[in-house]
PDB file of N, CA, C and O in Angstrom:
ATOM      1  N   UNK A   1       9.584  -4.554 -40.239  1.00  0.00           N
ATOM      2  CA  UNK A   1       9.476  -3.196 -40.724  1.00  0.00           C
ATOM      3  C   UNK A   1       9.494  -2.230 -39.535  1.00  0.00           C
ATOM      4  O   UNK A   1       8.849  -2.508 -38.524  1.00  0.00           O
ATOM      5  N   UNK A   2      10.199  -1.129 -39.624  1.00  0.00           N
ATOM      6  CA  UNK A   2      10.597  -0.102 -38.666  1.00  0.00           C
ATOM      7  C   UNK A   2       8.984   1.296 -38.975  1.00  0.00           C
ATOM      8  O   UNK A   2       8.680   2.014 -39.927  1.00  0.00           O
ATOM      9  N   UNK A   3       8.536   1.120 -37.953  1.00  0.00           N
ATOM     10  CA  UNK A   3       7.697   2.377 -37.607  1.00  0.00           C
ATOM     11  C   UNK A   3       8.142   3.810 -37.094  1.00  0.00           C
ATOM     12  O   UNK A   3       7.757   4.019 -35.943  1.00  0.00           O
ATOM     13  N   UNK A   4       8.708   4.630 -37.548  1.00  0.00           N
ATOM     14  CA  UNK A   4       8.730   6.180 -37.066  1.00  0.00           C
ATOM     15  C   UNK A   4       7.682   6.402 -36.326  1.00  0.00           C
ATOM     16  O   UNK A   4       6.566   6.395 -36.846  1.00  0.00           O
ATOM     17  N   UNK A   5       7.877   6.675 -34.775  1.00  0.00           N
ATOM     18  CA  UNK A   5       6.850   7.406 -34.032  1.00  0.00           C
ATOM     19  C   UNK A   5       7.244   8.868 -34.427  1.00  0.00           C
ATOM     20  O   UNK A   5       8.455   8.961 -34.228  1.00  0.00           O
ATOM     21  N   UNK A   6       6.783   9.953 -34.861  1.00  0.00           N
ATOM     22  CA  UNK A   6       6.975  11.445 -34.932  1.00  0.00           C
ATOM     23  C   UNK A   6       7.190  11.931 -33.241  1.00  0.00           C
ATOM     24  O   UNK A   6       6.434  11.565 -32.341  1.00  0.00           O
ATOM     25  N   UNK A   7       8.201  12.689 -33.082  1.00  0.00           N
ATOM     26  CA  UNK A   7       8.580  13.298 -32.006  1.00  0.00           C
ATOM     27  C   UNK A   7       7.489  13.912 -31.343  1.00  0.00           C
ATOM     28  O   UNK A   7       6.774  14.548 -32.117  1.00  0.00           O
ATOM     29  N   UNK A   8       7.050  13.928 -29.884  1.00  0.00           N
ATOM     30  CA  UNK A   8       6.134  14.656 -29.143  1.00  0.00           C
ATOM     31  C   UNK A   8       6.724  16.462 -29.579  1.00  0.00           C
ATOM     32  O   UNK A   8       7.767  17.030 -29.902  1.00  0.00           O
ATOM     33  N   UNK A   9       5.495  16.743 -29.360  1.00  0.00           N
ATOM     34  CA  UNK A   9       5.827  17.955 -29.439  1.00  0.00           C
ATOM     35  C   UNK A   9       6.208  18.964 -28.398  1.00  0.00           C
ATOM     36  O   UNK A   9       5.570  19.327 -27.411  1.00  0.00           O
ATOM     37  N   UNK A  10       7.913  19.504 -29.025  1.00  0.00           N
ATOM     38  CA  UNK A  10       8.298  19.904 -27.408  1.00  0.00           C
ATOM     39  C   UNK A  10       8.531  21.229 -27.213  1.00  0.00           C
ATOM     40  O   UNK A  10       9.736  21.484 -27.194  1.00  0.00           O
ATOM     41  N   UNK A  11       7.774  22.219 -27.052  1.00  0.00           N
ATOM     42  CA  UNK A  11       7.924  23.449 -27.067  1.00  0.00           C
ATOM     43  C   UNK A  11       8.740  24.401 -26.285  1.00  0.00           C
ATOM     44  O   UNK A  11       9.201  25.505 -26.578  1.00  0.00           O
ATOM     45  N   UNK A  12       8.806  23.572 -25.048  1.00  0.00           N
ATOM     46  CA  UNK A  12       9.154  24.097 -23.583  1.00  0.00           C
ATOM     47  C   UNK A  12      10.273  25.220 -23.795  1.00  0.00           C
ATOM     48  O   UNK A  12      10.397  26.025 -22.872  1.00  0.00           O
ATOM     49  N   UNK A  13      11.208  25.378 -25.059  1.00  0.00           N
ATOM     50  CA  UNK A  13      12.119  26.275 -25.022  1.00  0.00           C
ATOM     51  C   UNK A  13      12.061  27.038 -26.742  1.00  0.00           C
ATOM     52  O   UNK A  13      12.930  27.713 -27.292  1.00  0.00           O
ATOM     53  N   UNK A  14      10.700  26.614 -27.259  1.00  0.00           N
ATOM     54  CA  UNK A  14      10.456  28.022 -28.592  1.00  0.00           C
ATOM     55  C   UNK A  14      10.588  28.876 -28.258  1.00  0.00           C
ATOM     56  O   UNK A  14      10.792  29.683 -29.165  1.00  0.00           O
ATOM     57  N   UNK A  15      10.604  29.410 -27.011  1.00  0.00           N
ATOM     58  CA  UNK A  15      10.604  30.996 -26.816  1.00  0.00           C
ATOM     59  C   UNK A  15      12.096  31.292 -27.233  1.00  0.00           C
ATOM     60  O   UNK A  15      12.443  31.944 -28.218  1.00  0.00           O
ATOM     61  N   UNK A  16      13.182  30.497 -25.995  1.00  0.00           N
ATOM     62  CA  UNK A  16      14.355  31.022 -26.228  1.00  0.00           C
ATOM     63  C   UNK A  16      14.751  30.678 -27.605  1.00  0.00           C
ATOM     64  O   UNK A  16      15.304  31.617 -28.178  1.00  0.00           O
ATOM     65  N   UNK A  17      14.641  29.724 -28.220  1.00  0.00           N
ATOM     66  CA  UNK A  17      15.186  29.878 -29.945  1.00  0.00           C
ATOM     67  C   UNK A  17      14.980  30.120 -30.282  1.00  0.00           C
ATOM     68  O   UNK A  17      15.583  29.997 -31.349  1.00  0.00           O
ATOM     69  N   UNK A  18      13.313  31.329 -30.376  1.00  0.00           N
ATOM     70  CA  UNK A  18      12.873  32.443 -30.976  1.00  0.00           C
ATOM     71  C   UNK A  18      13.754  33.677 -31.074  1.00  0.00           C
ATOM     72  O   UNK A  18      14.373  34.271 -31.956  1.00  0.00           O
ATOM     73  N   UNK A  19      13.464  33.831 -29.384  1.00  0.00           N
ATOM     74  CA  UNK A  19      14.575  35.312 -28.920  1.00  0.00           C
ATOM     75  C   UNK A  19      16.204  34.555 -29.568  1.00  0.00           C
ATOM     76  O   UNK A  19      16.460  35.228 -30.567  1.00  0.00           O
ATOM     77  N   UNK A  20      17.258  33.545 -29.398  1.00  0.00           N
ATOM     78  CA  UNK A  20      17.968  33.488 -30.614  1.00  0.00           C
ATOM     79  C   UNK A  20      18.355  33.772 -31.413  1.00  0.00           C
ATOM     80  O   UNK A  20      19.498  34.159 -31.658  1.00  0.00           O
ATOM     81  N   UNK A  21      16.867  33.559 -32.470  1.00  0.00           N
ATOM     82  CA  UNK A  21      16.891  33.766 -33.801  1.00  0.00           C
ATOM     83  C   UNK A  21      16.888  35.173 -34.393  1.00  0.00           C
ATOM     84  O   UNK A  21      17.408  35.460 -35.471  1.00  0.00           O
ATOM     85  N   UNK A  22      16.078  36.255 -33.365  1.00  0.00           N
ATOM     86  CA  UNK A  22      15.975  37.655 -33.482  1.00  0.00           C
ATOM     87  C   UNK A  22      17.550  37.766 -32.998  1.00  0.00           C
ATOM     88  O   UNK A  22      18.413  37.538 -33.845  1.00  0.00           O
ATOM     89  N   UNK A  23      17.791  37.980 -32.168  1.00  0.00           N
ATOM     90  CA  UNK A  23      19.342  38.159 -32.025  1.00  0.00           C
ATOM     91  C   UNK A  23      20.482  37.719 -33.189  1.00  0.00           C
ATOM     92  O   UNK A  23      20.924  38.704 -33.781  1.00  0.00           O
ATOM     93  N   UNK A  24      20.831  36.917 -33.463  1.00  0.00           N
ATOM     94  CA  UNK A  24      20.734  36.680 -34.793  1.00  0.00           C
ATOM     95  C   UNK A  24      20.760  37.152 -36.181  1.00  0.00           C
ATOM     96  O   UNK A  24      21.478  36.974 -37.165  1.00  0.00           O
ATOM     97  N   UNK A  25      19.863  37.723 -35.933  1.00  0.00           N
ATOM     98  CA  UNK A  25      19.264  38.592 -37.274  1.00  0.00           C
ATOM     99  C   UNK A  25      19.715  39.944 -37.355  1.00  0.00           C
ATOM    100  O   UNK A  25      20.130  40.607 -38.306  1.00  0.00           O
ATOM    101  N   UNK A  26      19.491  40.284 -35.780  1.00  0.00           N
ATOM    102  CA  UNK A  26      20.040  41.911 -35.438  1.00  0.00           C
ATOM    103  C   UNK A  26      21.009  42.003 -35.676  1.00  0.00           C
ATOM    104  O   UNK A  26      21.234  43.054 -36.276  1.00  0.00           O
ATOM    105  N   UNK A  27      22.235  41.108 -35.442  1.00  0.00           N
ATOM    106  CA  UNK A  27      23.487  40.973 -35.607  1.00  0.00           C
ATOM    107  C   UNK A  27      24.217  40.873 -36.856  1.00  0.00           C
ATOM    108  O   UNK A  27      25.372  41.258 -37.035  1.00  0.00           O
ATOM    109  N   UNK A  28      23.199  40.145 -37.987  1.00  0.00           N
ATOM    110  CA  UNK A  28      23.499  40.177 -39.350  1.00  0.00           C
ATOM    111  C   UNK A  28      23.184  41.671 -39.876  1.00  0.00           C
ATOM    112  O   UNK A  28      23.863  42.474 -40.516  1.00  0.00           O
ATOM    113  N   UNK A  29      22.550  41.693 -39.619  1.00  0.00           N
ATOM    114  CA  UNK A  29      21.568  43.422 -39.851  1.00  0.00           C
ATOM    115  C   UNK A  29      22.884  44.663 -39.931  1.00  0.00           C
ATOM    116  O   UNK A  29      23.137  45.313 -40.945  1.00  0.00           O
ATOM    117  N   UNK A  30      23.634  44.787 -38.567  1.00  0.00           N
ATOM    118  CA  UNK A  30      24.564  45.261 -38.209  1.00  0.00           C
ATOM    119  C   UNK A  30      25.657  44.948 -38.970  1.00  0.00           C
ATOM    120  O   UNK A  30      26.217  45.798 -39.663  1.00  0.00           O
ATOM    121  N   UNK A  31      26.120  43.463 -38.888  1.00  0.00           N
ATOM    122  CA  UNK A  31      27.063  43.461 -39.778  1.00  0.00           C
ATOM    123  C   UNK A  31      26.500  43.825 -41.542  1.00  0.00           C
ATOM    124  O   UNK A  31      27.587  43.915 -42.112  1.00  0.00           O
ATOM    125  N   UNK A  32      25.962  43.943 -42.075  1.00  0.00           N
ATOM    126  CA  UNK A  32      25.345  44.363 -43.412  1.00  0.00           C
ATOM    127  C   UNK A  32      25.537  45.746 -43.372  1.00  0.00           C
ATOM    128  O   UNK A  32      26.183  46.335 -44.238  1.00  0.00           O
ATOM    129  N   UNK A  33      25.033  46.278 -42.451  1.00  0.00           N
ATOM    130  CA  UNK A  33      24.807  47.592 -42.489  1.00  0.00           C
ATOM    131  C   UNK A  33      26.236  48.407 -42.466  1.00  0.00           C
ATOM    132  O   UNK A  33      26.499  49.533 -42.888  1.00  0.00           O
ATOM    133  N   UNK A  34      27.082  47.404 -41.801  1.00  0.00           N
ATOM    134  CA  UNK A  34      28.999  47.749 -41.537  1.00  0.00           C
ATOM    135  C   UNK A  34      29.612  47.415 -43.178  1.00  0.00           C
ATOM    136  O   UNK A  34      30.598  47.986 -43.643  1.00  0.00           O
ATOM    137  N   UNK A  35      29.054  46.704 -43.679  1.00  0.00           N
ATOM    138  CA  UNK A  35      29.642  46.226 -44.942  1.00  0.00           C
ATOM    139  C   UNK A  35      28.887  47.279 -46.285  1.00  0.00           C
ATOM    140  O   UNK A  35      29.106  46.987 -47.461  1.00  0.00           O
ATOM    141  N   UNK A  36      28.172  48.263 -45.980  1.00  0.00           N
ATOM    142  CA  UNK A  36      27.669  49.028 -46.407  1.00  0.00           C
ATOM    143  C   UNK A  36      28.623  49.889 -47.200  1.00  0.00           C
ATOM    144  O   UNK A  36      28.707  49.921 -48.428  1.00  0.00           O
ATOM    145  N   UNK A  37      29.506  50.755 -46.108  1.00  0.00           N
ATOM    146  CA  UNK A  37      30.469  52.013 -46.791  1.00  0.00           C
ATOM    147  C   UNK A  37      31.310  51.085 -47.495  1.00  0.00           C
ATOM    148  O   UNK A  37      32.313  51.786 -47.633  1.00  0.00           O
ATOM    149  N   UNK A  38      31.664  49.660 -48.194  1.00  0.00           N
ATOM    150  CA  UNK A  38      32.643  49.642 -49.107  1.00  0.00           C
ATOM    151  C   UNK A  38      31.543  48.633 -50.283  1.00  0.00           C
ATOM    152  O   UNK A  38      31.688  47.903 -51.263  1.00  0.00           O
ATOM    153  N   UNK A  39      30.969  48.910 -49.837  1.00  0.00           N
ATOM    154  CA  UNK A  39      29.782  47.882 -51.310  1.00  0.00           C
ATOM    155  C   UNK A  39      29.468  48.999 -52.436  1.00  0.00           C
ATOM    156  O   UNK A  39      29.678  50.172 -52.128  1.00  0.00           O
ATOM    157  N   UNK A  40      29.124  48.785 -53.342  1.00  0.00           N
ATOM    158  CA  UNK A  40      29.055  49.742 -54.669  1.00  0.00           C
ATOM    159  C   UNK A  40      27.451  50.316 -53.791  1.00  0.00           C
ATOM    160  O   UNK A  40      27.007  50.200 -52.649  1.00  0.00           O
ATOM    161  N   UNK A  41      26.883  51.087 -55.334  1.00  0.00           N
ATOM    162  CA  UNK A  41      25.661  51.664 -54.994  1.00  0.00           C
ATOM    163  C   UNK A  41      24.502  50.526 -55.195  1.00  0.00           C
ATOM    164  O   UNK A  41      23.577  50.630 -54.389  1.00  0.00           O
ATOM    165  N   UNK A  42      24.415  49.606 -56.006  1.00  0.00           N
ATOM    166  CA  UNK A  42      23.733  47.980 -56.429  1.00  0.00           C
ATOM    167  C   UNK A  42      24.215  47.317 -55.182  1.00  0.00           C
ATOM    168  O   UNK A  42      23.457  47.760 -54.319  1.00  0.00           O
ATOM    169  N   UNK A  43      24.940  46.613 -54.685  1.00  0.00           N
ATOM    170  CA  UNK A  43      25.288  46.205 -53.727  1.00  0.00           C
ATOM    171  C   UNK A  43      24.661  46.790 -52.363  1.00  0.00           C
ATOM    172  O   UNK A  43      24.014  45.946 -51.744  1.00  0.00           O
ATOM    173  N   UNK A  44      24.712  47.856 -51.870  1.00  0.00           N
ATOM    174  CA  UNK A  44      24.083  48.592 -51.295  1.00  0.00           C
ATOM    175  C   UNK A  44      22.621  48.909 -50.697  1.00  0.00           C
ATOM    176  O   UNK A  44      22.175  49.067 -49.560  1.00  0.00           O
ATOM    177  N   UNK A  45      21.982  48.931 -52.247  1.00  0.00           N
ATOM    178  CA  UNK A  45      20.893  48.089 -52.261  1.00  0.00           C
ATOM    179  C   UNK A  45      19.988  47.014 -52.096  1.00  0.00           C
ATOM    180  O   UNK A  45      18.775  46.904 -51.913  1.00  0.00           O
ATOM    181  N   UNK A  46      21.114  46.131 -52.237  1.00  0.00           N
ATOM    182  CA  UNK A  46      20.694  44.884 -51.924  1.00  0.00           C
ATOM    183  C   UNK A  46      20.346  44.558 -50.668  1.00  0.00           C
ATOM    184  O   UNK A  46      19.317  44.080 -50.189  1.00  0.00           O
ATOM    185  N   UNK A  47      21.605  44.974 -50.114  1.00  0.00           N
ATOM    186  CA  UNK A  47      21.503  45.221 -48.960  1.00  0.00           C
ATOM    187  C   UNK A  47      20.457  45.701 -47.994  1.00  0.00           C
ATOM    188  O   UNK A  47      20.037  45.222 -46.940  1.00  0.00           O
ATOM    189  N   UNK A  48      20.125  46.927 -48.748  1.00  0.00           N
ATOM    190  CA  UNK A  48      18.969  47.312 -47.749  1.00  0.00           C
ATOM    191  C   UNK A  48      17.986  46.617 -47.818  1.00  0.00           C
ATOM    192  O   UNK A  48      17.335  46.402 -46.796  1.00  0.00           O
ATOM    193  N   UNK A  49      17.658  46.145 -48.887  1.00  0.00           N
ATOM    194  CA  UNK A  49      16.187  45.294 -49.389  1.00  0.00           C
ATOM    195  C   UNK A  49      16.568  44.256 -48.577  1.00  0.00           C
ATOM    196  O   UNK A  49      15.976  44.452 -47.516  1.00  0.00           O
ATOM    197  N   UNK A  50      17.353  43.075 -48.471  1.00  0.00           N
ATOM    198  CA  UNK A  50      17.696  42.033 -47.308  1.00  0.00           C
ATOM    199  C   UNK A  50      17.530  42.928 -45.560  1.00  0.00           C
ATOM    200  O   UNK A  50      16.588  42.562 -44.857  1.00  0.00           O
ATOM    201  N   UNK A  51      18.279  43.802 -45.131  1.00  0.00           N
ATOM    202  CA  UNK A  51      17.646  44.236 -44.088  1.00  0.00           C
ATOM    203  C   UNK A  51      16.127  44.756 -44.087  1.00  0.00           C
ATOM    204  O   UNK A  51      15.494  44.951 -43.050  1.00  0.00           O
ATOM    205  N   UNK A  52      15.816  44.880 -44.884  1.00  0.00           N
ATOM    206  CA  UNK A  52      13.813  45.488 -44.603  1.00  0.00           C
ATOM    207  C   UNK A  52      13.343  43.180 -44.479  1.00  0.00           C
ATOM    208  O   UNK A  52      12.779  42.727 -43.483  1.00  0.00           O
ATOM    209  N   UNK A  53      13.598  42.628 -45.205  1.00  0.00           N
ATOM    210  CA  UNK A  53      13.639  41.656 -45.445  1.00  0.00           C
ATOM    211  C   UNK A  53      13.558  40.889 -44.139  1.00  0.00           C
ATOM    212  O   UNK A  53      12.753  40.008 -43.839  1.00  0.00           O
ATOM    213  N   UNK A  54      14.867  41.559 -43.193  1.00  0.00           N
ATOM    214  CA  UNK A  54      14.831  41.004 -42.012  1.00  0.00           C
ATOM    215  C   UNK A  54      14.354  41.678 -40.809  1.00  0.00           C
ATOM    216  O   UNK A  54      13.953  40.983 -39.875  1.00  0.00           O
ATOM    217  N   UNK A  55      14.351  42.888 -40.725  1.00  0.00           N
ATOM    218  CA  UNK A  55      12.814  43.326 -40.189  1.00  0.00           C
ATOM    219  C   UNK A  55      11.983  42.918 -40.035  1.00  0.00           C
ATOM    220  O   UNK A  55      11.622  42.633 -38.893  1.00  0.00           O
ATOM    221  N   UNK A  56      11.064  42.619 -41.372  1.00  0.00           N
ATOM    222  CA  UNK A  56       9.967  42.100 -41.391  1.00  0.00           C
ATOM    223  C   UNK A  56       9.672  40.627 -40.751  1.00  0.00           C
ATOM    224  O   UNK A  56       8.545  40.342 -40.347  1.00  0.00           O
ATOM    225  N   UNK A  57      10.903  39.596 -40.681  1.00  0.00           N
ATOM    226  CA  UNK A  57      11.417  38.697 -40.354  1.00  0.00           C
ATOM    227  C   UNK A  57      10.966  38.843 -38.681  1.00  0.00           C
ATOM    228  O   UNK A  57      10.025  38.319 -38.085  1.00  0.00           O
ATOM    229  N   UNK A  58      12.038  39.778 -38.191  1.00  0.00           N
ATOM    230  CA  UNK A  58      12.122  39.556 -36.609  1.00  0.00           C
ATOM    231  C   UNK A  58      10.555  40.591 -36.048  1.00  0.00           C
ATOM    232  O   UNK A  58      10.401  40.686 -34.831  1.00  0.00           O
ATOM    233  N   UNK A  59       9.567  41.250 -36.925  1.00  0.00           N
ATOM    234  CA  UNK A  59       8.509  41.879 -36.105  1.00  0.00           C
ATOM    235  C   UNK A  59       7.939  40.402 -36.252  1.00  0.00           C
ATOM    236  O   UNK A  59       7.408  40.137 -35.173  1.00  0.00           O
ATOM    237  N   UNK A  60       7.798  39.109 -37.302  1.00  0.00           N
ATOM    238  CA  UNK A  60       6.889  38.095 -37.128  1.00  0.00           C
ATOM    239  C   UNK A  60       7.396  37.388 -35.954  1.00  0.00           C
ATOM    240  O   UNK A  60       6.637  37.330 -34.986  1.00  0.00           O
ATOM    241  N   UNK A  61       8.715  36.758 -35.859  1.00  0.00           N
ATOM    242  CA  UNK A  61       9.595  36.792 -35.054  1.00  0.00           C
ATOM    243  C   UNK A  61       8.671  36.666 -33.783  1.00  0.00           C
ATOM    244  O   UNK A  61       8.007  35.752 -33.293  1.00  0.00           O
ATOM    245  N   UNK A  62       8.987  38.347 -33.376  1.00  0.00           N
ATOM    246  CA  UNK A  62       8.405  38.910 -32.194  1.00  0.00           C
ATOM    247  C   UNK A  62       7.300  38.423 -31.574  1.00  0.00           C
ATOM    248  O   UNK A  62       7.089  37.961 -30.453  1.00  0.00           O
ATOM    249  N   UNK A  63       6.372  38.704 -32.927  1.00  0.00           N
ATOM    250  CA  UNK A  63       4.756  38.169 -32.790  1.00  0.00           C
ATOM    251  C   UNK A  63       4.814  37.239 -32.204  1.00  0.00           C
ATOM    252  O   UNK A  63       4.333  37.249 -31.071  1.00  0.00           O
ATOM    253  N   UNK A  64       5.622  35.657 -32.884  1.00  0.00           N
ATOM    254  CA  UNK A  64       5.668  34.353 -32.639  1.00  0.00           C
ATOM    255  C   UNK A  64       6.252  34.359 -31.213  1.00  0.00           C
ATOM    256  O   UNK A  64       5.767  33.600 -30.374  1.00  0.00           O
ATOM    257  N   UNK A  65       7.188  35.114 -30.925  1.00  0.00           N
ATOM    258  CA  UNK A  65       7.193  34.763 -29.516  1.00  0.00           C
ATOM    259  C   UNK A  65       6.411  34.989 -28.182  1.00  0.00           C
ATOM    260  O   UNK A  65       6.484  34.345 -27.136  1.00  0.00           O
ATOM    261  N   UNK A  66       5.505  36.270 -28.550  1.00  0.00           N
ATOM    262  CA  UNK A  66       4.166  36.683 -27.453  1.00  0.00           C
ATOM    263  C   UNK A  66       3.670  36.016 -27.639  1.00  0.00           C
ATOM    264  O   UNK A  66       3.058  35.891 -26.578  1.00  0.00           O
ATOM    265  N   UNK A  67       3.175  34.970 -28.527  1.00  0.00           N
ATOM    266  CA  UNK A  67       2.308  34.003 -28.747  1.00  0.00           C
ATOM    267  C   UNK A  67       3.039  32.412 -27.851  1.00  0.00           C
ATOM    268  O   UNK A  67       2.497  32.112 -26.787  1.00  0.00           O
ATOM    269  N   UNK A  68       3.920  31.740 -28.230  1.00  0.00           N
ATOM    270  CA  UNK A  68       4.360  31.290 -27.671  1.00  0.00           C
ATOM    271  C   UNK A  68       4.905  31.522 -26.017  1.00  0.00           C
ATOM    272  O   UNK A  68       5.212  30.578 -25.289  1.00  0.00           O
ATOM    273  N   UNK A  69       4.943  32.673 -25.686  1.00  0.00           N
ATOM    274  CA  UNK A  69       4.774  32.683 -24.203  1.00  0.00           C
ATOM    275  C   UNK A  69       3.963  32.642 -23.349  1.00  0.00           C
ATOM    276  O   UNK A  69       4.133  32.320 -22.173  1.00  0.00           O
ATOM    277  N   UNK A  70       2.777  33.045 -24.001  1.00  0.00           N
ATOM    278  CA  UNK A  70       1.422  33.365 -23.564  1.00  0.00           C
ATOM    279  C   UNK A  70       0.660  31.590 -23.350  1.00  0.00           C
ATOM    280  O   UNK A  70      -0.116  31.072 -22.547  1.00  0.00           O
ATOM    281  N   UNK A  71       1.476  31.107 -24.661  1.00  0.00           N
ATOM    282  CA  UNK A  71       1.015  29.400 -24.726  1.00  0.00           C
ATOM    283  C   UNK A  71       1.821  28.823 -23.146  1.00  0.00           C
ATOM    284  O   UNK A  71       1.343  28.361 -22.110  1.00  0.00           O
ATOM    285  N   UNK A  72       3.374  29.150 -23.628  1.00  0.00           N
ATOM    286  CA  UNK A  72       3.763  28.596 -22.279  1.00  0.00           C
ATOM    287  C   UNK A  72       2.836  28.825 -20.674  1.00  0.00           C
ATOM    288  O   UNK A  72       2.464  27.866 -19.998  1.00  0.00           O
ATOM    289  N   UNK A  73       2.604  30.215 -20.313  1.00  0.00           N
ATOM    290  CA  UNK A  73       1.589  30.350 -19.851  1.00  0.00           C
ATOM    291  C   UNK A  73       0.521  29.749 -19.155  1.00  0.00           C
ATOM    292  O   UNK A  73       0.247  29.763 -17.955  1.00  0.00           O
ATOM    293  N   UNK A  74      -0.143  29.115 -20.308  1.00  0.00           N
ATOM    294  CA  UNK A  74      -1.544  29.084 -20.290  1.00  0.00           C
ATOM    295  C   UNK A  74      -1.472  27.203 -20.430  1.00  0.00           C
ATOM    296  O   UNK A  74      -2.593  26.701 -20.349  1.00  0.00           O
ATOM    297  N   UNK A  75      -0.415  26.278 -20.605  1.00  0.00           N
ATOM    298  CA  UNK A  75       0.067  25.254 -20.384  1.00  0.00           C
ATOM    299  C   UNK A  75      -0.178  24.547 -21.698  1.00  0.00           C
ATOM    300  O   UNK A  75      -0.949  23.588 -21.689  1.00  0.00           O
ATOM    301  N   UNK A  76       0.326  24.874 -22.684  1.00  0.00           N
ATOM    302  CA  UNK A  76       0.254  24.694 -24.652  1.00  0.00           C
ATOM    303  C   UNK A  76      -1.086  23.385 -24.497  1.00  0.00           C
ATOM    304  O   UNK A  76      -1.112  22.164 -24.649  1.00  0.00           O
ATOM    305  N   UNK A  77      -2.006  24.358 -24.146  1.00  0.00           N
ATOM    306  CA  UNK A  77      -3.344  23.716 -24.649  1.00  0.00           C
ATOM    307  C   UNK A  77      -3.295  23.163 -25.740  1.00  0.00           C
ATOM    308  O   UNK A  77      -2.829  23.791 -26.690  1.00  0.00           O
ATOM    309  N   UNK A  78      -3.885  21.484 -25.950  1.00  0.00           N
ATOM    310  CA  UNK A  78      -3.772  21.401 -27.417  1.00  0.00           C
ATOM    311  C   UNK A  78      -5.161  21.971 -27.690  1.00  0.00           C
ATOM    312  O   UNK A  78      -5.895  22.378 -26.790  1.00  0.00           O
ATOM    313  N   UNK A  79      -5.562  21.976 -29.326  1.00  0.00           N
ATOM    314  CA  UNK A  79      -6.492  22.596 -29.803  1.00  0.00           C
ATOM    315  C   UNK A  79      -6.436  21.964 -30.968  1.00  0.00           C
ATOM    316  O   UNK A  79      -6.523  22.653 -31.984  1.00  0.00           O
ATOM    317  N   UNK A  80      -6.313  20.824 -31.059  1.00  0.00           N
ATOM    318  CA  UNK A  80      -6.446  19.954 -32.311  1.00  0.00           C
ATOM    319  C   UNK A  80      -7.519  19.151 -32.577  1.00  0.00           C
ATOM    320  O   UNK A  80      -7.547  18.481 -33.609  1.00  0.00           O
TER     321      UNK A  80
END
């Protein structure tokens, strides 16, 4: 019988696939926001509600990454 060890946990680069993922997002944001002047007035909408959507997205985002740098930092103490 085969045992799965679960992967160590490897943080060393959450930051950059954080910052990534905000980039990312900004970029969808933009393109949405370009696809705007030919979408109806419903469409439009939608739209905006998905960009507040992703806002809210990249300020947690953000959060998660001061946090995670601060870990890098401070040498990802465990605390388990």
């Amino acid at each position: 019988m085969v045992y799965n060890k679960p992967n160590p946990d490897d943080r060393s680069d959450n930051v950059e696939k954080l910052q990534d993922i905000v980039q990312n997002t900004l970029e969808n944001m933009e393109e949405a926001e370009e696809t705007m002047q030919f979408a109806d007035r419903e469409e439009r909408e939608r739209i905006r509600a998905k960009n507040h959507r992703r806002e809210e997205s990249i300020h947690a985002l953000r959060q998660e990454i001061k946090d995670e740098a601060h870990d890098r930092e401070n040498g990802y103490r465990n605390e388990g």
